[in-house]
C-alpha positions as a printed NumPy array, in Angstrom:
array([[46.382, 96.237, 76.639],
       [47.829, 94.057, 73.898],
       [49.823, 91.132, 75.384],
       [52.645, 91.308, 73.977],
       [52.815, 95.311, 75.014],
       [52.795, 94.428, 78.421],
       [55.12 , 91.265, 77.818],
       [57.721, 94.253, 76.751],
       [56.841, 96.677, 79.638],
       [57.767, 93.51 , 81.763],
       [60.923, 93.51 , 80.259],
       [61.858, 96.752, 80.212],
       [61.06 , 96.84 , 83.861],
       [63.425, 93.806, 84.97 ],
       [65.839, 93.486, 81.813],
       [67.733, 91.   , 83.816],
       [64.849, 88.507, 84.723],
       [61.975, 88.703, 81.729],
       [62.927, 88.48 , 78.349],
       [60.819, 90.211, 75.323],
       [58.605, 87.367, 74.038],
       [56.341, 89.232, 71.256],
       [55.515, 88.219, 68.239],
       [59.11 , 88.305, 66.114],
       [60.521, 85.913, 68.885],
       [57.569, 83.497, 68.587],
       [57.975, 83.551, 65.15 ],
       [61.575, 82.56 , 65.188],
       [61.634, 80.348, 68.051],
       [57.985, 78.99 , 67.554],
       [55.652, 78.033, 70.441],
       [58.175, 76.02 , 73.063],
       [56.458, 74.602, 75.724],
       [58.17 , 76.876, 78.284],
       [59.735, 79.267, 76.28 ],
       [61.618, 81.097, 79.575],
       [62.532, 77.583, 80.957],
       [64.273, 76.757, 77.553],
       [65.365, 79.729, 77.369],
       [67.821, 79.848, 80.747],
       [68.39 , 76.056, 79.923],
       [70.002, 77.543, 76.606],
       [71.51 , 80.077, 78.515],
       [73.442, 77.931, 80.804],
       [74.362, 74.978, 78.682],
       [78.275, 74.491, 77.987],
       [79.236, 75.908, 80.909],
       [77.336, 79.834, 79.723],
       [78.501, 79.247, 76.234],
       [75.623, 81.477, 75.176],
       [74.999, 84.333, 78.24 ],
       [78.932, 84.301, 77.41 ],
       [78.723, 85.093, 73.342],
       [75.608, 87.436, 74.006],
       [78.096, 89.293, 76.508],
       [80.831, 89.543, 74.007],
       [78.188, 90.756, 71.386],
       [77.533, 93.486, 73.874],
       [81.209, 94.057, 74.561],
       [81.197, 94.26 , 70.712],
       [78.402, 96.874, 70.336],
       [80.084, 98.886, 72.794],
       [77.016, 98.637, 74.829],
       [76.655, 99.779, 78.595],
       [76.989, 96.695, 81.212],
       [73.303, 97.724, 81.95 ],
       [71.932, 96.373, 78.739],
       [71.122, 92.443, 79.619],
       [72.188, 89.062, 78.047],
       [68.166, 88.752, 77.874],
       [68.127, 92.558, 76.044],
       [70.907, 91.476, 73.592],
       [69.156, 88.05 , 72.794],
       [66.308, 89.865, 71.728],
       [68.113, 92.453, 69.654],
       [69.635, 89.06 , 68.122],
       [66.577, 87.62 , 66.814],
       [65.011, 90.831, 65.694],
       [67.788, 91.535, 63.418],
       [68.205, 88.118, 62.666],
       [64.682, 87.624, 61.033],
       [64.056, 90.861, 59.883],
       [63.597, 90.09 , 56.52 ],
       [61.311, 87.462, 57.276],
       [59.151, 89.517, 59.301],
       [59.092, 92.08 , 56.691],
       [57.764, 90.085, 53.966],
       [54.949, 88.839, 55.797],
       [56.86 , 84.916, 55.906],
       [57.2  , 83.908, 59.473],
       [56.171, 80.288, 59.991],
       [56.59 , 80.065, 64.096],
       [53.027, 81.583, 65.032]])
């Protein structure tokens, strides 16, 4: 099975403890050393500044309380470098 397949099963199993780390997130965030140690660092900086604006983006969406700060992040980048993706120009892999 293709990695980052089961990355996303993972994911989709515990929304709340595994973000999706394919190959769209890699190739906006690049290769971090530990990208789900950076990532809750990021999370909880500022007092939750971020988990807090992911939550509002949810609130936004009119999302269900089910779908995850993690879920939303990843929604975020995805849209975020669609474009990118879609002409073949990602630079982070």
């Amino acid at each position: 099975m293709d990695p980052d397949c089961q990355r996303k099963l993972l994911a989709r199993k515990r929304p709340r403890l595994l973000p999706v780390y394919d190959q769209v997130v890699r190739c906006v965030l690049g290769r971090p050393k530990s990208f789900w140690l950076d990532l809750h660092a990021a999370l909880r900086v500022d007092n939750w500044a971020l988990h807090h604006e992911l939550m509002a983006l949810r609130q936004a969406a009119d999302l269900p309380e089910t779908v995850s700060a993690l879920w939303v992040c990843d929604v975020v980048l995805w849209m975020h470098h669609r474009t990118d993706r879609l002409q073949g120009s990602c630079t982070g892999i």
